[in-house]
N, CA and C atoms as a LAMMPS dump frame, in Angstrom:
ITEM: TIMESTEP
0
ITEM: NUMBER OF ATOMS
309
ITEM: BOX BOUNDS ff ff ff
-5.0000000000000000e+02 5.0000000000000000e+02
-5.0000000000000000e+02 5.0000000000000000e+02
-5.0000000000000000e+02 5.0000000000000000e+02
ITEM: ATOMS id mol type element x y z
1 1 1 N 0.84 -1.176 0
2 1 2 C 0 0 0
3 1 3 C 0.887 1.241 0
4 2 1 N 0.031 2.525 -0.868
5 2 2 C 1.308 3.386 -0.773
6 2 3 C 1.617 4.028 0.474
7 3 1 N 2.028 5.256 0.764
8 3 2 C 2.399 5.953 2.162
9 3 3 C 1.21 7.144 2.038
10 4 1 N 0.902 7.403 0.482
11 4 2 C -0.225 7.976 1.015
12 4 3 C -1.395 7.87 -0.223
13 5 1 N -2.334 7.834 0.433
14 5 2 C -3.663 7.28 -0.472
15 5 3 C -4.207 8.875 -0.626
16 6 1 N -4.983 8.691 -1.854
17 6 2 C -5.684 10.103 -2.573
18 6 3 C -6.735 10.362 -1.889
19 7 1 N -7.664 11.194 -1.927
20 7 2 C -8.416 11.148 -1.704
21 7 3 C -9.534 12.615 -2.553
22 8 1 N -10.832 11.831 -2.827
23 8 2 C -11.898 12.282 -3.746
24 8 3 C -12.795 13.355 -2.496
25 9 1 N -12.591 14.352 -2.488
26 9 2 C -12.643 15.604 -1.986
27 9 3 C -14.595 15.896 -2.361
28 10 1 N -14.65 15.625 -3.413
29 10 2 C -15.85 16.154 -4.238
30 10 3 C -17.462 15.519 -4.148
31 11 1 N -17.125 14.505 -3.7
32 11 2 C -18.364 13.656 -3.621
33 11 3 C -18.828 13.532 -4.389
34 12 1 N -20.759 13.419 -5.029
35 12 2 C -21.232 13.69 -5.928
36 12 3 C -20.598 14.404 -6.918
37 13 1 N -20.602 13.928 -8.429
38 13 2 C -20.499 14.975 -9.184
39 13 3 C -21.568 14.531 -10.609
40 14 1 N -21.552 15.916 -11.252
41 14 2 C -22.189 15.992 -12.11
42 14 3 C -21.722 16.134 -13.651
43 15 1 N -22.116 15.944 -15.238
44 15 2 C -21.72 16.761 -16.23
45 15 3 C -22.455 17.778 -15.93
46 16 1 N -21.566 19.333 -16.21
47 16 2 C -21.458 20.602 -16.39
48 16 3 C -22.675 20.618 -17.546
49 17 1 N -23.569 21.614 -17.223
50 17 2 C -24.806 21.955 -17.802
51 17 3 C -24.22 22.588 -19.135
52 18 1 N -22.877 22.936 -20.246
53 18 2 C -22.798 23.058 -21.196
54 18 3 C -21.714 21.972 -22.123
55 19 1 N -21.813 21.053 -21.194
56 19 2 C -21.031 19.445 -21.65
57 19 3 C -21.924 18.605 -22.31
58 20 1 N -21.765 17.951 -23.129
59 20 2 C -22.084 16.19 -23.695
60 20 3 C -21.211 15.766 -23.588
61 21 1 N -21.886 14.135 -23.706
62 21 2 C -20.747 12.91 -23.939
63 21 3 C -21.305 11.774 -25.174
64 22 1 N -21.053 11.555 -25.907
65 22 2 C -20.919 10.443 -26.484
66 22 3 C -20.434 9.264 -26.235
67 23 1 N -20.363 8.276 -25.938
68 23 2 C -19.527 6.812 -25.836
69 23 3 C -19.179 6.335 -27.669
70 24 1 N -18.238 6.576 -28.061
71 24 2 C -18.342 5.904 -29.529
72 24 3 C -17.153 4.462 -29.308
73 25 1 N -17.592 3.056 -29.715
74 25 2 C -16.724 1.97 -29.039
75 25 3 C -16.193 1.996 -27.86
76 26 1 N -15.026 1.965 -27.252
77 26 2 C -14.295 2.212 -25.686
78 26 3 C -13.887 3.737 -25.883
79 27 1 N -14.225 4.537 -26.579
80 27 2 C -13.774 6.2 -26.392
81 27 3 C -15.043 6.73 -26.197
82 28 1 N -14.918 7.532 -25.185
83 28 2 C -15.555 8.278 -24.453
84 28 3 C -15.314 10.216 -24.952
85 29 1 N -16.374 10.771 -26.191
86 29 2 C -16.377 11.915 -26.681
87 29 3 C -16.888 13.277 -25.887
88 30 1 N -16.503 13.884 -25.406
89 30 2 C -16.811 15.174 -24.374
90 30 3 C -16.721 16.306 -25.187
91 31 1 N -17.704 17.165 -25.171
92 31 2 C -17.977 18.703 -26.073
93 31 3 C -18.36 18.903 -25.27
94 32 1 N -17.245 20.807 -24.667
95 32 2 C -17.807 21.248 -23.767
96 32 3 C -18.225 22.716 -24.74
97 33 1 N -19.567 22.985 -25.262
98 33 2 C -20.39 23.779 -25.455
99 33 3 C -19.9 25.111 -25.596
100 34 1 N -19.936 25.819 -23.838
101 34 2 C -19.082 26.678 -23.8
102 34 3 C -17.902 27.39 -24.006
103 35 1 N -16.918 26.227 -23.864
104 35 2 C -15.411 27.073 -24.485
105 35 3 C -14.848 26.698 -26.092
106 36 1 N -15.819 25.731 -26.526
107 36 2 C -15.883 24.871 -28.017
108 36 3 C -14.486 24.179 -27.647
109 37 1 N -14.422 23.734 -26.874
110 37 2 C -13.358 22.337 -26.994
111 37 3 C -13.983 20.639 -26.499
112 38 1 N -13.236 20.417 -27.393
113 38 2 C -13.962 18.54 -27.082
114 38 3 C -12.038 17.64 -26.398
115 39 1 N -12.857 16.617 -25.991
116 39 2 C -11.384 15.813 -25.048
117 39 3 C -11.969 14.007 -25.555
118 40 1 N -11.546 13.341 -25.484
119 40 2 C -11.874 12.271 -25.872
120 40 3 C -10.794 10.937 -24.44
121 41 1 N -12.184 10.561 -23.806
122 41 2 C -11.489 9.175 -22.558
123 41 3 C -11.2 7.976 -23.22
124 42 1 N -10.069 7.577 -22.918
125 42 2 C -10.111 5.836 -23.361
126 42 3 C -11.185 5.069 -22.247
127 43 1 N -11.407 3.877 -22.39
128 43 2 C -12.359 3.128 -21.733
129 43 3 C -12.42 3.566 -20.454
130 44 1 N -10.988 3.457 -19.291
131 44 2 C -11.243 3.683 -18.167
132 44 3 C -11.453 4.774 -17.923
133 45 1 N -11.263 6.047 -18.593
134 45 2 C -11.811 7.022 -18.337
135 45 3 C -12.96 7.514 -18.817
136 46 1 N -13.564 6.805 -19.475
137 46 2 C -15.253 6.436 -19.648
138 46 3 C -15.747 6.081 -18.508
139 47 1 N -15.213 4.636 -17.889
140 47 2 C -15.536 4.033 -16.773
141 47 3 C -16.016 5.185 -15.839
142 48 1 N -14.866 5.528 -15.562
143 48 2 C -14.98 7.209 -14.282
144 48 3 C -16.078 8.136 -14.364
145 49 1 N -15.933 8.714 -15.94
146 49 2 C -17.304 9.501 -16.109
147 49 3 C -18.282 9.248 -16.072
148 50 1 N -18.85 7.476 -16.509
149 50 2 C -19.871 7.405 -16.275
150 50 3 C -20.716 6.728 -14.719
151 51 1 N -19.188 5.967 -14.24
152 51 2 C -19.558 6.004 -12.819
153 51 3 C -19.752 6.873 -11.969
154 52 1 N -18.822 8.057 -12.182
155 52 2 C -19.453 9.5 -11.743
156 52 3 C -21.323 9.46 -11.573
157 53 1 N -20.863 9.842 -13.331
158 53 2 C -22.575 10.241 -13.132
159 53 3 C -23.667 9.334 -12.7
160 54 1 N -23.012 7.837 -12.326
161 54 2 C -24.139 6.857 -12.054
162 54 3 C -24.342 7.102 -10.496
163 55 1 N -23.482 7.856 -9.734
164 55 2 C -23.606 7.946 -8.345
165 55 3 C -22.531 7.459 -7.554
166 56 1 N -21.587 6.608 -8.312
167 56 2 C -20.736 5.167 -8.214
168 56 3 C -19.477 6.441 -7
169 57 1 N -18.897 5.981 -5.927
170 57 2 C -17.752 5.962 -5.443
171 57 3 C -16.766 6.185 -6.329
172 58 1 N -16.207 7.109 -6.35
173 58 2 C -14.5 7.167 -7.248
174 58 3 C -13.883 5.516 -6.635
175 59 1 N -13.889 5.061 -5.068
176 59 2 C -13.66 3.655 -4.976
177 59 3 C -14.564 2.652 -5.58
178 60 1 N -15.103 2.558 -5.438
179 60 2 C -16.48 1.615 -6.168
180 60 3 C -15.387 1.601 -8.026
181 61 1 N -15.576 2.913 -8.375
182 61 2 C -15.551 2.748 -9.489
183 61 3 C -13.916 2.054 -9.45
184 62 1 N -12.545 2.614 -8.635
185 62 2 C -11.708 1.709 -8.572
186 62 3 C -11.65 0.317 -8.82
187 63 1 N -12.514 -0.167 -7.545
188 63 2 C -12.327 -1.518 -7.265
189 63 3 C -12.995 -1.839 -9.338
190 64 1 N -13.706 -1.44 -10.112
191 64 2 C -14.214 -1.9 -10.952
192 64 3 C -13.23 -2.303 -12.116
193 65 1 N -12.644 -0.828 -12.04
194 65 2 C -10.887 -0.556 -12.709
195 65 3 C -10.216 -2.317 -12.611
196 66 1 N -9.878 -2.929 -11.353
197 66 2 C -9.126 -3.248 -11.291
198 66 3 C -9.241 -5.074 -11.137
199 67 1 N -10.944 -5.107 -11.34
200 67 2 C -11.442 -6.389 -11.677
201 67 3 C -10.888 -6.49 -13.107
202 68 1 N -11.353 -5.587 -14.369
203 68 2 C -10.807 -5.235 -16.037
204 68 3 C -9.545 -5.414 -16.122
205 69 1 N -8.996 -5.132 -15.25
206 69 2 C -7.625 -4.292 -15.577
207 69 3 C -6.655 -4.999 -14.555
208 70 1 N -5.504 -5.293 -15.347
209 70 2 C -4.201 -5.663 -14.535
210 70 3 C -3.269 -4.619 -13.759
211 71 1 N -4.07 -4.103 -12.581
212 71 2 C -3.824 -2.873 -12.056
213 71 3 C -4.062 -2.89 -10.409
214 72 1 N -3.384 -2.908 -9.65
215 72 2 C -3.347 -2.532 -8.196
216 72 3 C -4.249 -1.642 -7.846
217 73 1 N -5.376 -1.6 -6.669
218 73 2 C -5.772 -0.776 -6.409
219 73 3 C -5.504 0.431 -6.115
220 74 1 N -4.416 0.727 -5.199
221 74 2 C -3.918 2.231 -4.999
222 74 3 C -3.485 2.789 -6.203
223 75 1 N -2.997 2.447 -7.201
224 75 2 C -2.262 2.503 -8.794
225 75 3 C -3.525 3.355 -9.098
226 76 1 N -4.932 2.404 -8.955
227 76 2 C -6.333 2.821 -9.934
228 76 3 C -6.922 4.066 -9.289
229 77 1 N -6.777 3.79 -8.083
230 77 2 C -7.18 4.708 -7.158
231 77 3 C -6.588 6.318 -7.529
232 78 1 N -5.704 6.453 -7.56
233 78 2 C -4.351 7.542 -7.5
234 78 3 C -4.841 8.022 -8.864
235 79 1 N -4.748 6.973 -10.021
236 79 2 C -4.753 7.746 -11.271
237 79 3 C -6.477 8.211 -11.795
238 80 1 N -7.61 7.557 -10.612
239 80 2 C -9.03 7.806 -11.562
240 80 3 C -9.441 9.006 -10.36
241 81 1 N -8.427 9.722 -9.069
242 81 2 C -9.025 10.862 -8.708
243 81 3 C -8.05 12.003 -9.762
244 82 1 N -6.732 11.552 -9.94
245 82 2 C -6.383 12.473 -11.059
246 82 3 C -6.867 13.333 -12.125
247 83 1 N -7.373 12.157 -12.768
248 83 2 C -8.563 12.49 -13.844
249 83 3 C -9.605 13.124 -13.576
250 84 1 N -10.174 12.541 -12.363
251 84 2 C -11.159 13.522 -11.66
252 84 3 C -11.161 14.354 -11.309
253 85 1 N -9.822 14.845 -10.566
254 85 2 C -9.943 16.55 -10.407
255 85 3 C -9.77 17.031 -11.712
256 86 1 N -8.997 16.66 -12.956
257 86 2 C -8.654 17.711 -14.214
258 86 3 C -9.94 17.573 -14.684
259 87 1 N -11.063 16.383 -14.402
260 87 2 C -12.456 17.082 -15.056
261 87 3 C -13.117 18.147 -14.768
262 88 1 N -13.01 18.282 -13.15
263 88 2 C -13.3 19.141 -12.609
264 88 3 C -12.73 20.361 -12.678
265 89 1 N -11.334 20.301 -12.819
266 89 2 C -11.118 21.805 -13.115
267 89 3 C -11.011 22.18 -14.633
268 90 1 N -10.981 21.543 -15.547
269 90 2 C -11.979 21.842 -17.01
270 90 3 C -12.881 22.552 -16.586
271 91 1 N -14.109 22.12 -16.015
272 91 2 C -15.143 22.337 -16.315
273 91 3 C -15.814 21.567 -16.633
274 92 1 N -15.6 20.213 -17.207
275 92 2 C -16.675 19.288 -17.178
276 92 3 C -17.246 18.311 -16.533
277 93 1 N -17.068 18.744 -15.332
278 93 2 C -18.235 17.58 -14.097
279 93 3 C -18.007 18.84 -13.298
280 94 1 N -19.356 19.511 -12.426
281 94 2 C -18.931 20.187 -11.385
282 94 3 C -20.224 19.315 -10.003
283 95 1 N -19.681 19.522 -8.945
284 95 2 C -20.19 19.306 -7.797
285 95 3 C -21.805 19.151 -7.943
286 96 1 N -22.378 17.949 -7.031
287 96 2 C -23.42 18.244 -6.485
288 96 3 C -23.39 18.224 -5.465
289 97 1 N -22.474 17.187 -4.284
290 97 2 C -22.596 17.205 -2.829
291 97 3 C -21.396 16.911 -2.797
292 98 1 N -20.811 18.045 -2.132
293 98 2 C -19.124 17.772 -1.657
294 98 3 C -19.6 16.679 -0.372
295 99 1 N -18.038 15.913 -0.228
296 99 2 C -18.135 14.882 0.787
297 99 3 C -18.114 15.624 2.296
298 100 1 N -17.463 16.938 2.524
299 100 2 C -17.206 17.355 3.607
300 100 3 C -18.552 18.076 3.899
301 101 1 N -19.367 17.929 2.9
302 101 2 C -20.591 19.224 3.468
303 101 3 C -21.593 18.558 4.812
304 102 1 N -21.556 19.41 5.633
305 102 2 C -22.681 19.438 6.711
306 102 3 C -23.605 19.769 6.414
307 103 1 N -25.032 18.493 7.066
308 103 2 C -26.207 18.332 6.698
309 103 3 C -26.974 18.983 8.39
């Protein structure tokens, strides 16, 4: 295990109200509306976005990573909040319920 594990800050998240996605085969097509740029995920980063939006755990969606994939959990872990924050700071997934928020 590493010395230090990531951690998904964001909780819930959403696609950004001027984003699409397409799935075309294992690539995952993103047009973000607003700034006219598109990004394109290989499978596992399909996986992420759409476990995102299914509600799924950034872990959940790990452990899923790493049933597919010849990949260590902390490895999957580390690299699918990566991705997750640069969606987030794109612009294309923003917050619905941060994990730290008080109810």
């Amino acid at each position: 295990m590493s010395a230090v594990t990531p951690s998904w800050k964001h909780g819930r998240v959403r696609c950004a109200d001027a984003v699409h996605s397409r799935l075309f085969d294992e690539e995952l097509v993103i047009l973000n509306l607003a700034k006219g740029q598109y990004y394109a995920l290989d499978d596992v980063g399909a996986r992420l976005w759409s476990g995102l939006e299914a509600g799924r755990t950034i872990e959940e969606i790990a452990q899923e990573v790493v049933a597919h994939h010849d990949v260590a959990f902390d490895r999957a872990l580390t690299d699918l909040v990566a991705l997750g924050e640069e969606l987030i700071a794109q612009g294309l997934m923003v917050c619905v319920e941060r994990r730290d928020s008080k109810r």
